[in-house]
N, C-alpha and C positions, 0 to 999 in steps of 0.2 A: 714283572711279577704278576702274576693270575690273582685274579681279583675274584671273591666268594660275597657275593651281596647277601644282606639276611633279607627278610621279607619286608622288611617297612624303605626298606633302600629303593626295592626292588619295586615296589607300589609304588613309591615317589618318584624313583624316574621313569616309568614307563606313564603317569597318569602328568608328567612335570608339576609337580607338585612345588610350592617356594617350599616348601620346610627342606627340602633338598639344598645343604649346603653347596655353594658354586665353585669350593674344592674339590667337592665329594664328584660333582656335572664334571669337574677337569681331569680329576682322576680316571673316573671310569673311560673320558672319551679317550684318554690317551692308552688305555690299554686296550691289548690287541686279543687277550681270554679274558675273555669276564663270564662268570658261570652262576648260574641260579640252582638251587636244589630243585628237586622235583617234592620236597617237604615242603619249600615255602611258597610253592604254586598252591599245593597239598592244602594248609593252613591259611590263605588268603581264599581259596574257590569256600573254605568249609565259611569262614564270616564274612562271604558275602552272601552265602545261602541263609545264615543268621538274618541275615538283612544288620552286619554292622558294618560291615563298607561297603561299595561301589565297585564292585570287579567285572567288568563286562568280557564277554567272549571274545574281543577284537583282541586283547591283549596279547595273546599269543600269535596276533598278526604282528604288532610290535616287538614281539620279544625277538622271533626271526629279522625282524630290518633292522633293530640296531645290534645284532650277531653275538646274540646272549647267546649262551652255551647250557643247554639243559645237564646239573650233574645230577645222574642216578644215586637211590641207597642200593648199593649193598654190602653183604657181610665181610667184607673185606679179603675173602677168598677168593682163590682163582678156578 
């Protein structure tokens, strides 16, 4: 089953955070889609421009090795 991380998921296992429960570490490793919005990169780059969290530019070197799946908005039109 494809897995849709929200953005506090998506922060905690890319930075390994403990507040990451070690069901949620076993769930994601066993699946084979795991997809990140492009909203909650979106919403995570804008508070770390706040300066309210820590989001550094490697991440997205991270997101590639562990074979996040970036999913776009759109209107749901073809």
């Amino acid at each position: 089953m494809p897995l849709l991380l929200d953005s506090h998921i998506f922060q905690w296992s890319i930075t390994g955070s403990p507040k990451l429960p070690q069901d949620v570490i076993e769930l994601i490793n066993k699946e084979e889609h795991v997809f990140v919005s492009i909203a909650s990169l979106w919403e995570l780059t804008i508070k770390s421009a706040l300066g309210k969290i820590n989001f550094s530019n490697d991440v997205f070197d991270k997101f590639e090795s562990r074979g996040y799946r970036l999913l776009p908005i759109n209107n749901g039109s073809s």
